[in-house]
N, C-alpha and C positions, 0 to 999 in steps of 0.2 A: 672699077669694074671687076678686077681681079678678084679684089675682098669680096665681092656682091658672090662671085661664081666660086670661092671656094665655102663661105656661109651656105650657099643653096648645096650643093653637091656634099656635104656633112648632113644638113636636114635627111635629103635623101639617103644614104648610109645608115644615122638612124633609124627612118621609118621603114628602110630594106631590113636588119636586123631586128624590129619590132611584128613586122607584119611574117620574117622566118621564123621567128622564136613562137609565134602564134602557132602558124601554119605546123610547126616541129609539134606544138604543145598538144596538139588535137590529134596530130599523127601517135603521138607516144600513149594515146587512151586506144589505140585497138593495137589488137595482141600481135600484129603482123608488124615488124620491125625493119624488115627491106625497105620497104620505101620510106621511113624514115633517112634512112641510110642514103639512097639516092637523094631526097630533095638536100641532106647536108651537105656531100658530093656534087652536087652541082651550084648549091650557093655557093662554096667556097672555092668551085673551080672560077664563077661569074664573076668574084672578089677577086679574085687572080689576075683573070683578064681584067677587069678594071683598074687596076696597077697596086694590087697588095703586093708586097712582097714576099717571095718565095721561104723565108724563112719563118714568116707568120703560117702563112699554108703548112707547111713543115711541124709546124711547132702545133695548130689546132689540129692534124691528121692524128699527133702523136696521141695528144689530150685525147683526143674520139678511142682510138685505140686500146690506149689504158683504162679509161672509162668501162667500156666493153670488156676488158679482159679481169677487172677487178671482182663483178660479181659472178663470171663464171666461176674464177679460182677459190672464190669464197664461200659457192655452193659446195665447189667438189669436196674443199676440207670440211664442212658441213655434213656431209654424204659420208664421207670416210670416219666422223668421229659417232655417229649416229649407228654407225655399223659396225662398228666397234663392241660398241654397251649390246 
């Protein structure tokens, strides 16, 4: 019965992470990027309470973060070498 409920509760996890990746994937075609940002912040808060570990949270917040911070910094030296010439 054990094996039964941890199989099911993986399926679940799964099609949680299939149907956010969706839901992300539609969100990232309009140009408003908040609420992208909320439904990840709260998936991964929901992943939390469901007993992720604090260090994976930790660890995806950071990935979000650098993600987000890579193509602004990659704009701005774009910006500065354009105006340059």
């Amino acid at each position: 019965m054990q094996m039964l409920h941890e199989i099911l509760a993986s399926i679940w996890t799964v099609w949680a992470v299939l149907v956010f990746g969706l839901i992300v994937g539609l969100l990232k075609l309009q140009p408003d990027i908040g609420m992208m940002a909320v439904i990840v912040a709260v998936f991964l808060a929901q992943l939390f309470v469901n007993g992720l570990h604090l260090v994976l949270v930790g660890v995806a917040a950071g990935a979000v973060v650098s993600i987000a911070i890579l193509p602004i910094s990659l704009f701005m030296l774009w910006r500065l070498r354009t105006r340059a010439n």
